[in-house]
N, C-alpha and C positions, 0 to 999 in steps of 0.2 A: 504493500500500500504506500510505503516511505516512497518507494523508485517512480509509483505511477504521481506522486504527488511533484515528484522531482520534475517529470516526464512534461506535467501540465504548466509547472512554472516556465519550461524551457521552451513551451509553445508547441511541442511536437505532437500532434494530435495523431499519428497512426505511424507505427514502427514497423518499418523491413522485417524485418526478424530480430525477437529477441533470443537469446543462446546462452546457456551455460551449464557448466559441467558439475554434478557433486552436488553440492549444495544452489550452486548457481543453475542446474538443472531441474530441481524442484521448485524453482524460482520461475524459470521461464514456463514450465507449465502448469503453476499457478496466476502468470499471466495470464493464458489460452485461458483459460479455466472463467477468472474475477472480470478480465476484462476483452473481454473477446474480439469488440470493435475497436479495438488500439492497436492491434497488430494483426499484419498479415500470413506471418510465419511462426513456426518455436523451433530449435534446435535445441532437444532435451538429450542432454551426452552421461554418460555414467552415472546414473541418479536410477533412482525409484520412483514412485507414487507413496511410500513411505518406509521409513527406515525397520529392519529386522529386530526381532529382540538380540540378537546378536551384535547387532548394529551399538545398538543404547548400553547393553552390556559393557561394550569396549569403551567406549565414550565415558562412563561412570567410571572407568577405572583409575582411566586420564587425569577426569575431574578432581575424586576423592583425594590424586595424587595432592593436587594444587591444592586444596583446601584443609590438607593436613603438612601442606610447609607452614613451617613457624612465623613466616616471614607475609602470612596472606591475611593474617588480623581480619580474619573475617570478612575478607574483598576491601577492604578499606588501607591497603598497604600505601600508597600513593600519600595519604594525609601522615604516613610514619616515613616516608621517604626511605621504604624497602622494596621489597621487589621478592617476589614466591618462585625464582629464578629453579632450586633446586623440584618444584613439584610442575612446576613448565616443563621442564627439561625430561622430565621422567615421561607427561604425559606425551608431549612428543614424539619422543622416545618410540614410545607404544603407537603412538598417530600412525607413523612411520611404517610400522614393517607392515599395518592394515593398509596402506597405500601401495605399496611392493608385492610383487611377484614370488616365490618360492623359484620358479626359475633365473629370474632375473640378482635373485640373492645369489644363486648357486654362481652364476655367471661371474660375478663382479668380485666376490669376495673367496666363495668355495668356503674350506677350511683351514686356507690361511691364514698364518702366525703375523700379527702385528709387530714392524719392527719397532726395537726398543725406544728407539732414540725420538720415536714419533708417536708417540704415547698420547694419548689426550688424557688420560686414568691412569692411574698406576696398577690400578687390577686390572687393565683390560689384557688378556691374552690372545685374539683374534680380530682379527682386518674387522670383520662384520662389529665386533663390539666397540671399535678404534670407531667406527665411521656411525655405528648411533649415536654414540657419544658426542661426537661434532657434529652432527644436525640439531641435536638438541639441545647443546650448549647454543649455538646460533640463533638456535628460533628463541630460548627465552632470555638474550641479549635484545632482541628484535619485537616479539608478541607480548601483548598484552595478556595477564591470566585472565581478566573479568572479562573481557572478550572473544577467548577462548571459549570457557566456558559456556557464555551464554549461545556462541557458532555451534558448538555439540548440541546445546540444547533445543535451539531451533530444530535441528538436524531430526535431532529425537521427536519432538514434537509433530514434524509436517505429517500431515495426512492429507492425500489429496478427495479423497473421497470425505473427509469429515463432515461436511456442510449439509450432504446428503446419506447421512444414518449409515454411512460407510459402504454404500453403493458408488465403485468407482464407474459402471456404464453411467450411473442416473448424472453422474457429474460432470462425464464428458459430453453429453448431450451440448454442453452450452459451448463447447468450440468451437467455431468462428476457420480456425486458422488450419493452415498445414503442419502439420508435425513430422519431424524428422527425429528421431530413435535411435540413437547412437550407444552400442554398447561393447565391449571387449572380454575376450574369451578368458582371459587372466583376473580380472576382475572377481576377486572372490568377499569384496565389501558390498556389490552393488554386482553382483554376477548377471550373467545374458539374460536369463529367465526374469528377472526383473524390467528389463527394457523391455521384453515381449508380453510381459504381461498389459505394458500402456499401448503398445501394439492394437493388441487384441482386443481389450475393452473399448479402443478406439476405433477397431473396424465394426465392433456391434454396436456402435450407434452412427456408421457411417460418415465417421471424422476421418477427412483425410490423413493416411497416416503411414509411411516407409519405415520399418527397421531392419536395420545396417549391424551385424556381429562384425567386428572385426579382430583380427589379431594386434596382440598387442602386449608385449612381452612385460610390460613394465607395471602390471599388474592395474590398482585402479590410477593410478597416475598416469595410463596409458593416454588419458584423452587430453594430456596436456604435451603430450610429444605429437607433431605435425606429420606423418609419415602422408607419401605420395596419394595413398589410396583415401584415406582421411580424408586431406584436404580437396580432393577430387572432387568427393560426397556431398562439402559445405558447401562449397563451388556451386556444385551442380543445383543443390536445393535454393541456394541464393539467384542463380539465376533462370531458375524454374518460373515458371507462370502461375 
């Protein structure tokens, strides 16, 4: 509701396509969804119609991390000029390997030994521990925890069928737009049968609607790498009629 208010100040009364992956995916087809005659398109990529108990599961664990550093004063670290840097870093951490592939782990790191001398931990004994440890040191130099948090929790919360007693056909009924369905075989956050499930419910009530599985080694992060065939698909849907 924030982005269509953004949308109206900015004058732009009907959008090409809106598009986004993950969370930004249950965004754009909650566009399709609230505001139908605002846009022409959606390009919903890695996303659901709503998050798994598995899903929320991982996210809580993330959370609890942050909310049990010493340093989070109860979300209010900012007025104590701290920082919940060690339960960021953890949930990260954990963000992390939910984002990545098993194969793509296997690739990059294998079971190699971390050399010494490039340690980010002093316990760490392996490349793959060497290299969560440096994304998550990063992201909570960088992210916000209250922010965090409340992104998992949206996450957790969406449900695209809520509005209608958790009938996702009765809800797609009011879309308007073209849908494009972008999903990836690695994907074990937001896996393929989750994209075909907005598919399907979108072909029983005769909302236009394409889904596209592709390969995509880098597991659910796969929709943020550009490979040829990908960007073919966006191409093509953008310049579609």
């Amino acid at each position: 509701n924030s982005q269509k208010l953004l949308s109206d100040y900015l004058g732009i009364s009907k959008w090409h396509m809106v598009a986004g992956g993950s969370l930004g995916g249950m965004q754009a087809l909650q566009w399709a969804i609230s505001y139908p005659n605002k846009l022409k398109k959606a390009g919903i990529f890695a996303t659901a119609t709503k998050s798994s108990t598995q899903n929320i599961a991982m996210n809580e664990v993330g959370r609890e991390a942050i909310r049990k550093d010493k340093n989070f004063m109860g979300g209010d670290y900012l007025n104590h000029n701290v920082k919940p840097k060690s339960g960021l870093k953890t949930a990260r951490m954990l963000g992390h390997i939910t984002y990545s592939s098993e194969d793509i782990m296997d690739q990059k790191f294998g079971r190699k030994f971390q050399d010494i001398k490039s340690k980010i931990e002093g316990t760490v004994d392996y490349e793959v521990e060497n290299y969560l440890q440096y994304k998550g040191e990063k992201f909570s130099d960088t992210f916000d925890a209250n922010s965090y948090i409340l992104m998992t929790k949206a996450m957790d919360g969406y449900d695209a069928s809520f509005s209608s007693n958790g009938s996702l056909e009765e809800v797609m009924k009011r879309i308007k737009a073209k849908l494009l369905v972008v999903g990836f075989d690695s994907d074990w956050l937001y896996p393929p049968k989750r994209s075909k499930e907005i598919q399907l419910a979108a072909m029983n009530v005769d909302v236009e609607c394409s889904c596209v599985i592709l390969k995509g080694e880098q597991g659910h992060d796969s929709f943020l790498f550009a490979s040829d065939r990908y960007v073919a698909i966006i191409k093509g849907f953008l310049d579609s009629k």
